[in-house]
Structure formats: structure tokens, C-alpha cells
N, C-alpha and C positions, 0 to 999 in steps of 0.2 A: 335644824338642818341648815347647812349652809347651800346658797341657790348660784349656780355661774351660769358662763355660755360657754355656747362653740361653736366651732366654724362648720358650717351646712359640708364642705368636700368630707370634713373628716368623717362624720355620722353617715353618710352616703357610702361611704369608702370603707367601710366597716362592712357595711352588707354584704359588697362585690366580693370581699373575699373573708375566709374567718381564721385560714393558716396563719398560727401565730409567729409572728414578725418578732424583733428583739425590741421593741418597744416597750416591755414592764421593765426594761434597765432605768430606764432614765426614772424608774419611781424607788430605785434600790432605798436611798435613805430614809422616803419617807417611811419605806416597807420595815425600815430594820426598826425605825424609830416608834414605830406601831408595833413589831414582834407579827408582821403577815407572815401566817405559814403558811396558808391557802386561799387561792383567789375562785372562785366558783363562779362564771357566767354561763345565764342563760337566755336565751330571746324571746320577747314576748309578743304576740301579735296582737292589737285591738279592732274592734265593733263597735265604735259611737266609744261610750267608756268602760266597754264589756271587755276584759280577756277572756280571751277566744282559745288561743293554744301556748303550750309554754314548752320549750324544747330545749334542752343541752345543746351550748357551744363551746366550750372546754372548761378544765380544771387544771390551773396552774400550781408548781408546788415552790417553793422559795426557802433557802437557805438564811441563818439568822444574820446574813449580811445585807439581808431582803434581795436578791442575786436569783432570780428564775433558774432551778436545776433541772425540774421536768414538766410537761405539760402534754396535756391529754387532750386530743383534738376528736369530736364528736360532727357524724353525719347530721342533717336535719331531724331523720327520724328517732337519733338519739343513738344510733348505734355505733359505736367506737371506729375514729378512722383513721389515726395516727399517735404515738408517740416520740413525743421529742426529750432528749437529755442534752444539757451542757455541765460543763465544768470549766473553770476558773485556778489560775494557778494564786501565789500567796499575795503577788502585786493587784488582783481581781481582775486580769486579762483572763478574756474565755478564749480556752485553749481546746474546747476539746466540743463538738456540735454534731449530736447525730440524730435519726429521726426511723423509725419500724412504721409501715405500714400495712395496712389490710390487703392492697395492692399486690404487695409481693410475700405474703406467709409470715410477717410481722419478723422481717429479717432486718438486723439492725443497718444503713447505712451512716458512712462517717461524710458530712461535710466540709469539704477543702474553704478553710476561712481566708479570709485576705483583710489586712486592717489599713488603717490611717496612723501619723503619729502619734496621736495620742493611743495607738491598741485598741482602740472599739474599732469591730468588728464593720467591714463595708460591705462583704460580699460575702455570701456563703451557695455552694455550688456541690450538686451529686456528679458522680465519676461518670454515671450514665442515667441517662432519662428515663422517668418512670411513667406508664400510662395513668392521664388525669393524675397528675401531681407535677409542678413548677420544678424545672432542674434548677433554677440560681433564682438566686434575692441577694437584692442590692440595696445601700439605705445609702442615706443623705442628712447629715446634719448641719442643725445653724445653733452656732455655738457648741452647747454640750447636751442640746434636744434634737431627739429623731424627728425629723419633719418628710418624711417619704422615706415608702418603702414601695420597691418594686419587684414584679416578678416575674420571671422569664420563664417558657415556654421552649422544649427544642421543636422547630418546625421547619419541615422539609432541609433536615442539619444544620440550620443554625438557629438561632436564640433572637425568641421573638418576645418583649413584655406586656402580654395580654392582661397583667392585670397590676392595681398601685393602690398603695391606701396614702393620706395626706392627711399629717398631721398639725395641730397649731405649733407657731412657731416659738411658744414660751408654753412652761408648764401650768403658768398663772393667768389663765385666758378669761378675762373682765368682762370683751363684748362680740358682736354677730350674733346673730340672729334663733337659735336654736339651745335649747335649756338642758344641761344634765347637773343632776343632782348628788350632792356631798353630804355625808355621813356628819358628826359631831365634830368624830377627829382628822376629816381632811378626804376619806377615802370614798371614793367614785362609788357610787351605787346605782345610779340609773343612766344611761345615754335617752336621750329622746328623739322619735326621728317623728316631721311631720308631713303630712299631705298638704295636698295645694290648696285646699279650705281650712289648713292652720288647727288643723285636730292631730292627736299620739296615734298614729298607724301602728307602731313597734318601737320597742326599746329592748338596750341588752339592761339586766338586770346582775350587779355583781354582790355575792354575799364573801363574806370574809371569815376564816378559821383563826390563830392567832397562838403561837409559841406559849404563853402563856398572861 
């Protein structure tokens, strides 16, 4: 196994929210280069070095361009609370973002996208606001990595962002303070999140399916 770091905001920022962000893009090539058809996290809570409970946090599903097309967002107690689709025209500009919730009878909504010039995607935004779920997200890149993703809330009519995740600013993150762990061929298997006595409180744990 090979052993890295990462930055204490991102592992933190991960918890606050678990609505998946377009952040598996920026892993498209490694994804194709590997043949990822399926990315599987789940969360693990620890006791000293006991797990204690382990709970579904979604299932991603990936086109053989490694290109995220749908993703399965799951409650704490496991019980299914979103599905997202995207699609991509032949340039691999995602053209098309939409998301069914439990919320509203698993009726499909379309995401109004907005890009940058290079076509990745900066905002994506519902026609109207759904209760306990974020009407817009907005990302932020340095270079050609997502480093923030935010999420707006509509409150008292207008758009507040109660909540962010922060990402490292390269995909090849060397140092800081907090350890997740790589598979043989590259791919993220564990995040480690620690306490303030420097013990694994919870990790996401990701397993991988594979075109063939």
C-alpha cells in the first residue's frame, strides 16, 4: 500500500456534508486508466481500535471515460436519500445534471449549469428550493483541481452558504498532518479523521468494482 496525507479542512469537510459535489471528475483519467465502474463508500466509526458501526454513504457509478454518470446518496441509517445523473456531450462537457429525491416522491429535477471557459461546470442550481436539501453549488478551481465546493441554502428568499467542503490544492498531496491510505494502483481507500488525543475516531472507507 502506498501511505500519503491530507489537509485536516478536507477530512473535516467531508463530514459537514456528504452531498456528492463533482469532485470524482478531476479523478476521470485515473478512473479510465484503472477501468473504475464503481466506487462504494462507506463510514466507519471507532472505540479505541474497535469498529463500532459502519454505515452507507453512497455509490458512484462511472462511464469507461471514468466520467461519474450516477450516484446514489444514502441517509446515516442507510436508507436511500438521493439520486443524481449527469451526462456529457462527445467534447466530455456535462451537459446535462439532474438529481430525484425522497423529499419530493423521487421526481426527477434538472440542474441549470453555468461554466467557466474551459466548460467545467461552476454552478449548478434547482428552479426552486427543496426542504433539507441545498438549491445551488458552486465550485472553485486552481488550475484544473476542484479546491471548494459550496452550498447554498434559500433563506428567508435569498441564498445563504451554510455549508463548504475544501479541498487540497493538487491531486498529489505529499504533506499536513492527517493520513489516508492508497490501494497498489493509486486508488483512495481509506480517509482518516482524528481526535484531539491523535487516535482514528472515523474514516470513509472506499471499495472499487472495475469494467473488467
Amino acid at each position: 500500500m502506498k501511505i500519503a496525507l491530507l489537509s485536516i479542512s478536507f477530512l473535516i469537510s467531508c463530514f459537514i456534508s456528504y452531498s456528492q459535489d463533482l469532485k470524482p471528475l478531476d479523478y476521470a483519467r485515473q478512473y479510465e486508466k484503472h477501468h473504475v465502474r464503481t466506487r462504494i463508500c462507506k463510514q466507519v466509526h471507532y472505540k479505541g481500535q474497535q469498529v463500532v458501526d459502519s454505515t452507507m454513504v453512497g455509490i458512484a457509478s462511472f462511464d469507461e471515460k471514468g466520467r461519474m454518470i450516477h450516484y446514489s446518496e444514502f441517509f446515516a441509517g442507510g436508507r436511500k436519500m438521493a439520486e443524481y445523473d449527469y451526462s456529457y456531450n462527445e467534447s466530455g462537457k456535462m451537459i446535462k445534471s439532474s438529481v430525484s429525491l425522497v423529499f419530493n416522491g423521487w421526481i426527477p429535477m434538472e440542474f441549470e449549469l453555468k461554466y467557466d471557459k474551459k466548460d467545467r461546470v461552476i454552478s449548478r442550481e434547482l428552479k426552486e428550493a427543496m426542504a433539507n436539501f441545498w438549491k445551488k453549488e458552486t465550485y472553485t478551481y486552481n488550475g484544473d483541481v476542484l479546491i471548494k465546493c459550496n452550498q447554498w441554502y434559500e433563506v428567508n428568499g435569498g441564498l445563504v452558504s451554510e455549508t463548504y467542503k475544501d479541498y487540497p490544492a493538487s491531486l498529489d498531496v505529499k504533506e499536513n498532518s492527517l493520513t489516508y491510505i492508497l490501494d497498489a494502483k493509486g486508488l483512495l481507500i481509506i480517509h482518516q479523521l482524528f481526535n484531539g488525543r491523535g487516535q482514528v475516531e472515523r474514516a470513509l472507507v472506499y471499495n472499487y468494482e472495475f469494467f473488467y
